[in-house]
C-alpha positions as CSV (number, residue, x, y, z in Angstrom):
1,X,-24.1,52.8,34.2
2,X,-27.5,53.2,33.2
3,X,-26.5,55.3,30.0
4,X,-23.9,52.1,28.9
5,X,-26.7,49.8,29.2
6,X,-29.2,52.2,27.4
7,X,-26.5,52.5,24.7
8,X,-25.7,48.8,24.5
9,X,-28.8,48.0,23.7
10,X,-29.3,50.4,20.2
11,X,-26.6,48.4,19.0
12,X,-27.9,46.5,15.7
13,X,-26.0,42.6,16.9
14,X,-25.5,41.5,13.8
15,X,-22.0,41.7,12.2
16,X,-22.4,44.1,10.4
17,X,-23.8,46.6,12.7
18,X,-21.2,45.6,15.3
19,X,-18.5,46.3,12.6
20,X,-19.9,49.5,11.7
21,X,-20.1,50.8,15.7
22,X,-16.5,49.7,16.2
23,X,-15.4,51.6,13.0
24,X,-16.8,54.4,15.1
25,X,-14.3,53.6,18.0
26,X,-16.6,51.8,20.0
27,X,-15.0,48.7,21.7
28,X,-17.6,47.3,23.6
29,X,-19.0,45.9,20.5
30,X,-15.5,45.1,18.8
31,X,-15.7,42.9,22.3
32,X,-19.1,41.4,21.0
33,X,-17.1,40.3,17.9
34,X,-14.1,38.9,20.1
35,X,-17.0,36.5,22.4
36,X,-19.3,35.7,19.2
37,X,-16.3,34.1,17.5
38,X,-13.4,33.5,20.2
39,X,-14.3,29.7,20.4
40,X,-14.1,29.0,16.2
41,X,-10.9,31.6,16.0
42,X,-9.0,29.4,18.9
43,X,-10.4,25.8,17.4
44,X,-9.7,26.7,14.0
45,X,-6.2,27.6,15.4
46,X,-5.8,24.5,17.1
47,X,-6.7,22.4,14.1
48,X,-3.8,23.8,12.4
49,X,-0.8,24.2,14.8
50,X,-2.1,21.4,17.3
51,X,-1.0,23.3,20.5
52,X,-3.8,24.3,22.7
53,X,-1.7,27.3,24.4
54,X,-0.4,28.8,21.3
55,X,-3.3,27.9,19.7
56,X,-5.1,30.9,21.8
57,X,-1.7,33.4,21.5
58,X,-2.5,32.6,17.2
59,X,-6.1,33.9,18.0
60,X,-5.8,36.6,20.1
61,X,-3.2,38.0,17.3
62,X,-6.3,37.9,14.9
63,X,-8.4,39.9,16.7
64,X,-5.9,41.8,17.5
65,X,-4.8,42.3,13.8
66,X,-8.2,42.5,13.3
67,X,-9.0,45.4,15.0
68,X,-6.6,47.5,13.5
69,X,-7.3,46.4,9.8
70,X,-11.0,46.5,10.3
71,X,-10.9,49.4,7.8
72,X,-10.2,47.2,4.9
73,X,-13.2,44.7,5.4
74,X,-15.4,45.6,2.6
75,X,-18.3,43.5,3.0
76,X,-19.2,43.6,7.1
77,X,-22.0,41.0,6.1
78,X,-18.4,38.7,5.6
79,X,-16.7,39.2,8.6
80,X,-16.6,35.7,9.9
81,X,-14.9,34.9,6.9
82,X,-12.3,37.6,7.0
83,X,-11.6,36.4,10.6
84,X,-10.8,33.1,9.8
85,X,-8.8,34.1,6.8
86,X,-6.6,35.9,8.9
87,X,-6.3,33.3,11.5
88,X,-5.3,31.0,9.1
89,X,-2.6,33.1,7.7
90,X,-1.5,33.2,11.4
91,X,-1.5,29.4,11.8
92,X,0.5,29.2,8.2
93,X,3.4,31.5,9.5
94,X,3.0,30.1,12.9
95,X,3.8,26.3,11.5
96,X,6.7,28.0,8.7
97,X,8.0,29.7,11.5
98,X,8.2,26.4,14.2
99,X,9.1,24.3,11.3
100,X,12.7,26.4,11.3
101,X,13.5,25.9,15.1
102,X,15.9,23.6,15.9
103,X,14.2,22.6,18.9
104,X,10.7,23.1,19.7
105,X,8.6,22.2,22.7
106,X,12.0,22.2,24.6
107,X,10.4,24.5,27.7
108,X,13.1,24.0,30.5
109,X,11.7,22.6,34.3
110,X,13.5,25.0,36.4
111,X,10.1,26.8,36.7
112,X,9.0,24.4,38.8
113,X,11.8,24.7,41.4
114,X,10.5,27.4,43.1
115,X,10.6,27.4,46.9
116,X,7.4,25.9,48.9
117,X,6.5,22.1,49.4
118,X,8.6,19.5,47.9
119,X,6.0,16.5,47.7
120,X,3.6,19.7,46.2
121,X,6.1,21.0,43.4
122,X,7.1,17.0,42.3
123,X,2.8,16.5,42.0
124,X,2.7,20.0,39.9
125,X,5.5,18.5,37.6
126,X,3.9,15.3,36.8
127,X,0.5,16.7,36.8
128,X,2.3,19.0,34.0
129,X,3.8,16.3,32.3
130,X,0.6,14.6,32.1
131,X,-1.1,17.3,30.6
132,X,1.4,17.6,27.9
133,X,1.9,14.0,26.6
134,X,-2.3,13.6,26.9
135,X,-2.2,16.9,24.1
136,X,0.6,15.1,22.4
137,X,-1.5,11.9,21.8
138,X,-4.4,14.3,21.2
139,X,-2.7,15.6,18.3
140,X,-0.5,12.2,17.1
141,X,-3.9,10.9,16.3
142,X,-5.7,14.4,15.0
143,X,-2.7,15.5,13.3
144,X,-2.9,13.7,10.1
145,X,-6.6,14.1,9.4
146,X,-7.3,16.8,6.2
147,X,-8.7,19.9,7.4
148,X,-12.2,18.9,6.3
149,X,-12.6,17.1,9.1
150,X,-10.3,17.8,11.7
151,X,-11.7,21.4,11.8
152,X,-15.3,20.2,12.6
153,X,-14.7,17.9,15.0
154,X,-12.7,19.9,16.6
155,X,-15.6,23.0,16.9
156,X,-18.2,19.7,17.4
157,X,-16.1,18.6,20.9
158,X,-15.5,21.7,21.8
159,X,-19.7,23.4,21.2
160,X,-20.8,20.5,23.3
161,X,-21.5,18.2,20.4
162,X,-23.8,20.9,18.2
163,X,-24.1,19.6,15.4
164,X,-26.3,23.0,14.4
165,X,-23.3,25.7,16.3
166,X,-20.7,23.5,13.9
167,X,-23.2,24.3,11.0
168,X,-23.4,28.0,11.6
169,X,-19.6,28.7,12.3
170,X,-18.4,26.9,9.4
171,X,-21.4,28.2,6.7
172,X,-22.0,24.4,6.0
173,X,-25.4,22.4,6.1
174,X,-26.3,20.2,9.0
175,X,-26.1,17.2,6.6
176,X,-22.5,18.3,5.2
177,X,-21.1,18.0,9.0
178,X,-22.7,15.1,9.8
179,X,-21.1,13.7,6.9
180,X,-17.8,15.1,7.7
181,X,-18.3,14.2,11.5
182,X,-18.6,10.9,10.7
183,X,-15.6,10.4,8.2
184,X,-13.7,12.6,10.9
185,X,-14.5,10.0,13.6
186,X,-13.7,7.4,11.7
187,X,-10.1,8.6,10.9
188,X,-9.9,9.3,14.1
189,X,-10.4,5.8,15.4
190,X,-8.2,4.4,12.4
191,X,-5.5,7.1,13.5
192,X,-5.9,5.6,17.1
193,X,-5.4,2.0,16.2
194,X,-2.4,2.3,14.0
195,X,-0.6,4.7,16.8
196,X,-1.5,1.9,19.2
197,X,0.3,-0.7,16.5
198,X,3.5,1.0,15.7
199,X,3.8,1.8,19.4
200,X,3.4,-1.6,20.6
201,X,5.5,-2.8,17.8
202,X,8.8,-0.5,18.7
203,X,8.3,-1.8,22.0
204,X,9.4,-5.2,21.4
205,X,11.6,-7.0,18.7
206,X,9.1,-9.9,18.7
207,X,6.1,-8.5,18.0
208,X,6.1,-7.5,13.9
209,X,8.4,-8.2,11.3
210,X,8.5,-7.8,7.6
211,X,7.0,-11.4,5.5
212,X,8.7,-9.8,2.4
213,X,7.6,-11.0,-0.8
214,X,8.1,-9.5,-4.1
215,X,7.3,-10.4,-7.5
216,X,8.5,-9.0,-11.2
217,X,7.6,-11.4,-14.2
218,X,7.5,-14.4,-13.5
219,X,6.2,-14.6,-9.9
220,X,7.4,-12.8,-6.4
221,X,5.6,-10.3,-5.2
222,X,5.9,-6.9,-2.8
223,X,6.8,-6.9,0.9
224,X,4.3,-8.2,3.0
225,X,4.4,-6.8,6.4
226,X,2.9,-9.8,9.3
227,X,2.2,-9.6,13.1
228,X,3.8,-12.6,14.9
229,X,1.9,-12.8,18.1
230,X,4.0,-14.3,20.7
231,X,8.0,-14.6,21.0
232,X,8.3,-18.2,19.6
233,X,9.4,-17.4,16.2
234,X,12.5,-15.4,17.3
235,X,14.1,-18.4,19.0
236,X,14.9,-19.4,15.9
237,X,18.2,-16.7,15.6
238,X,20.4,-19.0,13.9
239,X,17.9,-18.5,10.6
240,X,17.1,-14.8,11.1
241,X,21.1,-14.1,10.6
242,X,20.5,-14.8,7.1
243,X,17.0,-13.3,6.7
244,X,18.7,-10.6,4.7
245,X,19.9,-12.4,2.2
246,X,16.9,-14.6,1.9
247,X,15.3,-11.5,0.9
248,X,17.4,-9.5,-1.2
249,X,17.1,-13.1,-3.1
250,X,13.5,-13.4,-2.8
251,X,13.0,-9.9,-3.9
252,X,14.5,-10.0,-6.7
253,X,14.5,-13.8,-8.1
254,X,11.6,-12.8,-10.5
255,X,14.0,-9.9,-12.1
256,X,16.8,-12.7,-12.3
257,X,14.6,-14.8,-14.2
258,X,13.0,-12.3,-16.8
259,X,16.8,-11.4,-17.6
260,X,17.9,-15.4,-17.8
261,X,14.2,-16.0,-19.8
262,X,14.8,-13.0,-22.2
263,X,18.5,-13.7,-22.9
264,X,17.3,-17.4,-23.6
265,X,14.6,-16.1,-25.7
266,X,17.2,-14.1,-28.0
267,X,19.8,-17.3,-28.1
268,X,16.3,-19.5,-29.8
269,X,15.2,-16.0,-32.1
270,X,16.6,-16.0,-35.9
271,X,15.5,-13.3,-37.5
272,X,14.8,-9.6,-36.2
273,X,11.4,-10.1,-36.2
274,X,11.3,-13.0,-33.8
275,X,14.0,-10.8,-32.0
276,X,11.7,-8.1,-31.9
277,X,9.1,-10.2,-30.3
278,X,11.6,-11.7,-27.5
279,X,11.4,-8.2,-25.9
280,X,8.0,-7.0,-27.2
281,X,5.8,-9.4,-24.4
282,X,7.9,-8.8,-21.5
283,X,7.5,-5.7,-21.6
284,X,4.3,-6.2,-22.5
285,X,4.5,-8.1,-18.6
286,X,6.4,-5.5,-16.8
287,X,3.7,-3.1,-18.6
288,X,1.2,-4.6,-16.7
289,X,2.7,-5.5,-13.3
290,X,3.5,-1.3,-13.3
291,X,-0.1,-1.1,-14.0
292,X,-1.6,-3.2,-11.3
293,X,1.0,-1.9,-8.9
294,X,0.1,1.6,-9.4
295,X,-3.4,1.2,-9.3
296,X,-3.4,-0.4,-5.7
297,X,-1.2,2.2,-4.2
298,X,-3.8,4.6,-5.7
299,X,-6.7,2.7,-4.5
300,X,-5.4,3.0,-0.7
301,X,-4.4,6.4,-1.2
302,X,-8.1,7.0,-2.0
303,X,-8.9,5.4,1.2
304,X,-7.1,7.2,3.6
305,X,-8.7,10.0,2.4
306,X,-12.1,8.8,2.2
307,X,-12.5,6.5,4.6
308,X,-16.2,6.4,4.7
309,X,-16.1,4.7,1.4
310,X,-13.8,2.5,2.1
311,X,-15.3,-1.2,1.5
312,X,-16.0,0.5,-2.3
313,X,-11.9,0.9,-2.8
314,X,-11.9,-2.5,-1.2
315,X,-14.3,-3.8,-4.2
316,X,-12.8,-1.8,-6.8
317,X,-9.3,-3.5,-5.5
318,X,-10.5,-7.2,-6.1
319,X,-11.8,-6.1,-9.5
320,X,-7.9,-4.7,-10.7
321,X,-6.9,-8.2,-8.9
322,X,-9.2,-9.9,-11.4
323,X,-8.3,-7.5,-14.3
324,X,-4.6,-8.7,-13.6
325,X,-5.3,-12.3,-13.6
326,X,-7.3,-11.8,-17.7
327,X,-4.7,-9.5,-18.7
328,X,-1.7,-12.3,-18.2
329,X,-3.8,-15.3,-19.3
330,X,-4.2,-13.4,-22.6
331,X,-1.0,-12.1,-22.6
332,X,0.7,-15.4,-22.4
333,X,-1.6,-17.2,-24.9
334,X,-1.4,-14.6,-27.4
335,X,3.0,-14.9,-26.7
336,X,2.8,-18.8,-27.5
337,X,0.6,-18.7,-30.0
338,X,2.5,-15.4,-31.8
339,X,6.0,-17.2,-31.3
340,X,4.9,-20.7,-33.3
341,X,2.9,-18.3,-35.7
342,X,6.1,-15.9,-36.4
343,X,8.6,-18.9,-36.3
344,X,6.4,-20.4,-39.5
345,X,6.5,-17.3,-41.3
346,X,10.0,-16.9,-41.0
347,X,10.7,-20.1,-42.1
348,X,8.6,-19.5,-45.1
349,X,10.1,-16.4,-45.9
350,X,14.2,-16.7,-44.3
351,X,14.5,-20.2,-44.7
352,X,18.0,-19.2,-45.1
353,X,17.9,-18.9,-41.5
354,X,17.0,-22.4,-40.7
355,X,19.9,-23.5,-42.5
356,X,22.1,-25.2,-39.1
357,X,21.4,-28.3,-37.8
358,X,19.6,-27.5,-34.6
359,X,17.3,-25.1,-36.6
360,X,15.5,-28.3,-38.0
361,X,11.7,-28.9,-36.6
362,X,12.9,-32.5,-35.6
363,X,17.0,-31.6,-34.5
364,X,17.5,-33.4,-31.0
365,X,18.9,-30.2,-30.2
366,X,15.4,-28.8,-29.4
367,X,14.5,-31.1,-27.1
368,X,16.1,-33.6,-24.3
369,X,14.3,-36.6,-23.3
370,X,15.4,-39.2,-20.6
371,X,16.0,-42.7,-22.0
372,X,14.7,-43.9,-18.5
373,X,10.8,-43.3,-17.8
374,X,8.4,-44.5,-15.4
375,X,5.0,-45.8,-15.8
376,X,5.7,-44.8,-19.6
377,X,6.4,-41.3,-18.8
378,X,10.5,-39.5,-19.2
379,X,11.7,-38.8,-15.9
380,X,13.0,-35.4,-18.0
381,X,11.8,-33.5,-21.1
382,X,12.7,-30.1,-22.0
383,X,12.5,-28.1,-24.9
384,X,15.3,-25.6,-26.0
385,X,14.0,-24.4,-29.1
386,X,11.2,-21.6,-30.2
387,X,7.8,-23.1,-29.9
388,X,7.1,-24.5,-33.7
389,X,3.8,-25.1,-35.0
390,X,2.7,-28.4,-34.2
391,X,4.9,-29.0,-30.9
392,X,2.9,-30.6,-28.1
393,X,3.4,-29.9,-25.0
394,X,6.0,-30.9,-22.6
395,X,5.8,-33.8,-20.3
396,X,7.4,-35.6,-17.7
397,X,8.4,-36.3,-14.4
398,X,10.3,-33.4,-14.3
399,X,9.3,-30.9,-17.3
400,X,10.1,-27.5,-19.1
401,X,9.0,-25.9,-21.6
402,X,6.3,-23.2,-23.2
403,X,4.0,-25.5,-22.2
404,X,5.0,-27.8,-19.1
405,X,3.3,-30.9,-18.0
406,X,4.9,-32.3,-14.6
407,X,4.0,-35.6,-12.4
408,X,6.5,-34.0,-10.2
409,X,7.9,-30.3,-11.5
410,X,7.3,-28.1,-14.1
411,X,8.8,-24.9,-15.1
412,X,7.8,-23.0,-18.5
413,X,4.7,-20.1,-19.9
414,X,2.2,-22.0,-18.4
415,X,3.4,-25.1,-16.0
416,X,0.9,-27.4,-14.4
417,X,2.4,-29.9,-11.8
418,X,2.4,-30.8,-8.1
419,X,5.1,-28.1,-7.9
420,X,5.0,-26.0,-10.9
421,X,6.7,-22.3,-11.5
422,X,5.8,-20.3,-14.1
423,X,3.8,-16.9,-15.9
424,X,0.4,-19.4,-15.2
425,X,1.3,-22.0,-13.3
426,X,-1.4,-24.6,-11.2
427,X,-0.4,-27.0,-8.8
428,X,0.0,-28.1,-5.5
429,X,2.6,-25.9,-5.1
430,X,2.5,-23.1,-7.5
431,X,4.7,-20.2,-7.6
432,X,3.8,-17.5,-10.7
433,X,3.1,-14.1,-11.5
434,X,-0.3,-16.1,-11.7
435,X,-0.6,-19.1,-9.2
436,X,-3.0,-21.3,-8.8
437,X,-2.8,-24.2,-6.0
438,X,-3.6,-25.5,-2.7
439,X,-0.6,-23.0,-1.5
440,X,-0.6,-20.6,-4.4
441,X,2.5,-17.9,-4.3
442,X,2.8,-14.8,-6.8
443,X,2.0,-11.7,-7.6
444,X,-1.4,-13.5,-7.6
445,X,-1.6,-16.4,-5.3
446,X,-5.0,-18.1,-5.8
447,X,-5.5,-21.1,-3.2
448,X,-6.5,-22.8,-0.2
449,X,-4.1,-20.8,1.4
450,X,-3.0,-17.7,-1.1
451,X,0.4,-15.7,-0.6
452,X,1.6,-12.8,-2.7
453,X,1.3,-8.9,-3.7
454,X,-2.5,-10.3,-4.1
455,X,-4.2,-13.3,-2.2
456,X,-7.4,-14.8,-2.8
457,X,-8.0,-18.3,-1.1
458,X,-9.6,-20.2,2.5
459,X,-6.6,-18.4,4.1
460,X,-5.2,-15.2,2.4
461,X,-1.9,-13.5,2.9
462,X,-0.8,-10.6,0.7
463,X,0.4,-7.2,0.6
464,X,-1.9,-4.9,-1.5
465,X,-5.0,-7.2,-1.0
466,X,-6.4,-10.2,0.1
467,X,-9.8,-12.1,-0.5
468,X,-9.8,-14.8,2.3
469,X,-13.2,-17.4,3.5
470,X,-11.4,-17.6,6.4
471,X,-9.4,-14.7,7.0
472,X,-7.7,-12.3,5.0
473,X,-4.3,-10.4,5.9
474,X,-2.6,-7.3,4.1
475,X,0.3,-5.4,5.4
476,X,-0.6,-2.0,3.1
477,X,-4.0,-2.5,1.8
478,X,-7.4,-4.2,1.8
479,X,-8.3,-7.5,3.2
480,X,-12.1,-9.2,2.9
481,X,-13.0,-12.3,4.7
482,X,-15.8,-13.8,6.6
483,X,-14.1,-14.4,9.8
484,X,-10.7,-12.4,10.4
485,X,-9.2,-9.4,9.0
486,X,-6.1,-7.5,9.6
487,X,-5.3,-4.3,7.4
488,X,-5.1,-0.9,7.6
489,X,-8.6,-1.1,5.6
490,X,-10.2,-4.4,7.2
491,X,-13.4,-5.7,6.4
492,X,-14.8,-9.0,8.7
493,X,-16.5,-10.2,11.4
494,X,-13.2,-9.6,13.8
495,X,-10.6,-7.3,12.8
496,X,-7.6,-5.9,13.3
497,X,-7.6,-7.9,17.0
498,X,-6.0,-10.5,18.7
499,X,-9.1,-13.1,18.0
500,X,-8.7,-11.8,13.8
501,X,-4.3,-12.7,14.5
502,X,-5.3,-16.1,15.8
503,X,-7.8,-17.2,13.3
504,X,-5.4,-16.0,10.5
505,X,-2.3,-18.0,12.1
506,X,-0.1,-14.8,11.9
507,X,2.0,-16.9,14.2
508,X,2.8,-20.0,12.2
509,X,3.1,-17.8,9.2
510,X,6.1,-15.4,10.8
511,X,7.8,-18.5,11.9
512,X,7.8,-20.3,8.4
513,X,7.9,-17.0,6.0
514,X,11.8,-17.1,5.5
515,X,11.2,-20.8,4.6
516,X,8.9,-19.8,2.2
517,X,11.2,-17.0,0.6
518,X,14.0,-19.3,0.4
519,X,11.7,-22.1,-1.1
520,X,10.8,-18.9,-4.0
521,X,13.9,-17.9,-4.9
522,X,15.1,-21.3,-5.4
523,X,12.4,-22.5,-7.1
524,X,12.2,-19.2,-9.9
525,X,16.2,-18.7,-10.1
526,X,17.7,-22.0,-10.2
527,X,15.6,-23.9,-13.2
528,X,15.5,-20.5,-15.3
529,X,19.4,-20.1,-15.1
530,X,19.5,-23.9,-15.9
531,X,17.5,-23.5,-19.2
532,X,19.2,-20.5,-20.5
533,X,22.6,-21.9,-20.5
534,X,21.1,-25.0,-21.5
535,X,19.5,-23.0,-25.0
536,X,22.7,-20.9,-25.2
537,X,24.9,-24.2,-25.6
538,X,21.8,-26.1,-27.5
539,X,21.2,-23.1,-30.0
540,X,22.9,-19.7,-29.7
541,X,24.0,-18.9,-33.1
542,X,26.8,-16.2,-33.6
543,X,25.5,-14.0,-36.3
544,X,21.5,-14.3,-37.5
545,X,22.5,-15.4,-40.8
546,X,19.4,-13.8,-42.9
547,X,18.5,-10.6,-43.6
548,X,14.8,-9.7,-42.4
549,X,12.2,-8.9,-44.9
């Protein structure tokens, strides 16, 4: 004994000289090796196949495999390295190899029948059970993490919360895995939370449903998912039989009105320029909208995986909002403006064109006012024809037009009324790809309370992101407020909680959202399927009667 001891202790410990004397067939210090790194081999493991029993079989292979390849390790001053390398090839065909079984985790309970107590056996069963669904919520919430910082805080737990051991097994600076530590924790708590949610949200019918609004041109924007707290808005049943088709309509009233708006736009064109210009802008639109939309799912996909620098996303976020907003104001005052400037050029070089009655600047054709008005005003006015140069703007009671001036409804480019629908329209009630109003609905809704794909207003409710004084909520992004938030990336004084769900009304909002849809899609299909058979009978032509220059 005394000569093993004597012997052990000529042994150079580092890894080098331990992988140099078990070259020489010596497997005490091959055993050195197995202790100085059993703990990272078997965390590393479990950070990749999320199973702590096979997660030691996947180790012991290493070392095993190890042992006998120790040969081709070239550098011994790298063997920590080489270990894990071929641990995580392990891992690899471990998960390739799992991902092929039809069933897996499938063990079978007759094991536990064996003879003795029954009270003692039943205990063992559940106290196995137990143990099995706390590691499967261990790795439900671990599982999606990236590697970067599952792997650390994995070895962090498991070292007894070294921060300096996580350091030296990984070959990383103290600061490095504190970072990661914290950005680890962090997804972990997020990963927690939404677990939690969809959980509790299977568990019942009452408890979430989609608020589903979507947007193309002219207003309607992406599903919004909401939280009704509470089981009042499902007595209501009678209306959710017909949610579906609410919906489908809401979701796609904005497409239905670019075609209508588009196909109107051709019937008023004359030449092939002003033809050319009918599909130029909204494409320009779409253009846009495909812009905004990509840049928000990109803008949470950055978040997820940086979740320490989150509220920056959240900031950049409001800035592609705002960016949105310019970019249509422009657009749509630069499409007026080109439309009356093209339709005098093409007058003043195809005035061959002009030559039908309802091409003249003052044909009744182009426009419809009411004989009856009130306090001075026509209870209707609408204009059929392309915008000329020195056309007003529309008013009435009731208005349409490129530009739309309501006392009660107005529906054109840019509308302005109590209830107004349109590319930029401001109102009480204003429904638009930009709207601005006490309830503003669009793919931006600006108000006191905001609905859309974004919100910004006292009360904020939108799908990508909202900007709320009050509270802010957002089914697949950001939301910002000074009292409530609800998100997957939520930034308040209460989020994500009960108190946040009451403060934002979730609530009232669930029980009147299909009201809302159906209030949308009424509003954007009805008035722009009006006007374009209106201009087709007013003044489709058959032929354009000109050749373009």
């Amino acid at each position: 004994m005394s000569i093993f001891k004597q012997r052990n202790r000529m042994i150079d410990s580092s890894d080098a000289g331990l992988v140099m004397a078990s070259l020489g067939g010596d497997r005490d210090a091959f055993c050195k090796i197995v202790a100085r790194y059993q703990n990272l081999l078997c965390s590393l493991a479990y950070a990749r196949v999320g199973d702590l029993k096979h997660s030691e079989d996947i180790a012991q292979e290493a070392f095993i495999d190890a042992w006998k390849k120790l040969d081709t390790l070239n550098d011994p001053e790298k063997l920590k390295s080489w270990l894990c390398g071929i641990l995580r090839f392990k891992a690899s065909h471990f998960r390739r190899k799992e991902a092929t079984q039809p069933v897996t985790g499938a063990d079978e309970l007759n094991e536990f029948t064996e003879q003795g107590d029954g009270h003692s056996q039943q205990v063992k069963v559940e106290d196995e059970a137990i143990s099995a669904q706390e590691q499967a919520l261990l790795w439900q919430a671990l599982e999606k993490m990236p590697d970067t910082y599952r792997e650390p805080l994995i070895l962090f737990y498991r070292e007894h919360r070294s921060v300096e051991s996580v350091a030296s097994q990984l070959e990383l600076s103290e600061d490095t895995v504190k970072q990661r530590l914290s950005r680890g924790r962090k997804l972990l708590q997020k990963a927690m939370v939404l677990f939690v949610e969809d959980t509790l949200a299977k568990s019942t019918q009452g408890a979430v449903f989609t608020l589903a609004v979507m947007t193309a041109l002219n207003s309607i924007s992406p599903p919004v998912k909401a939280a009704a707290m509470g089981t009042g808005a499902m007595k209501t049943g009678s209306l959710f039989k017909g949610a579906g088709i609410i919906v489908l309509l809401a979701a796609f009233s904005g497409v239905v009105s670019s075609f209508f708006g588009i196909r109107a736009g051709l019937d008023q064109a004359r030449t092939l320029h002003e033809r050319r210009l009918v599909i130029l802008y909204p494409a320009l639109f779409f253009l846009f909208a495909i812009i905004y939309v990509l840049a928000m799912f990109g803008l949470k996909h950055m978040a997820v995986n940086d979740v320490g620098n989150a509220g920056i996303y959240a900031v950049i976020a409001q800035l592609v909002v705002l960016g949105f907003v310019l970019s249509y104001i422009i657009l749509v005052m630069r499409m007026l403006r080109g439309m009356r400037t093209l339709r005098a050029k093409e007058r003043l070089f195809n005035p061959q064109a002009f030559q039908a009655e309802a091409d003249q600047i003052g044909a009744k054709q182009r426009e419809y006012k009411s004989h009856f008005c009130l306090a001075g005003i026509p209870l209707l006015h609408f204009r059929f024809g392309m915008p000329e140069q020195g056309d007003k703007p529309v008013v009435g009671w009731v208005a349409g037009g490129d530009y739309a001036y309501g006392l009660l409804f107005a529906w054109g480019g840019v509308a302005i009324a109590p209830i107004s629908v349109g590319i930029i329209s401001v109102g009480l009630i204003s429904v638009g790809a930009v709207g601005l109003g006490v309830f503003g609905l669009g793919t931006i809704g600006i108000g006191v309370i905001g609905f859309g794909a974004s919100a910004i207003g006292y009360k904020a409710y939108a799908s990508f992101s909202a900007l709320g004084w009050n509270s802010a909520f957002s089914g697949n992004g950001f939301s910002i407020a000074n009292e409530a938030a609800i998100a997957p990336f939520a930034f308040a004084k209460h989020i994500n909680n009960e108190q946040a769900a009451e403060i934002a009304n979730l609530t009232i909002m669930g029980q009147s959202y299909l009201w809302i849809l159906a209030m949308i899609a009424i509003l954007v299909i009805v008035p722009a399927v009006w006007h374009s058979n209106k201009v087709r009978q007013r003044m489709r032509k058959n032929e354009l009667t000109a050749p373009d220059h």
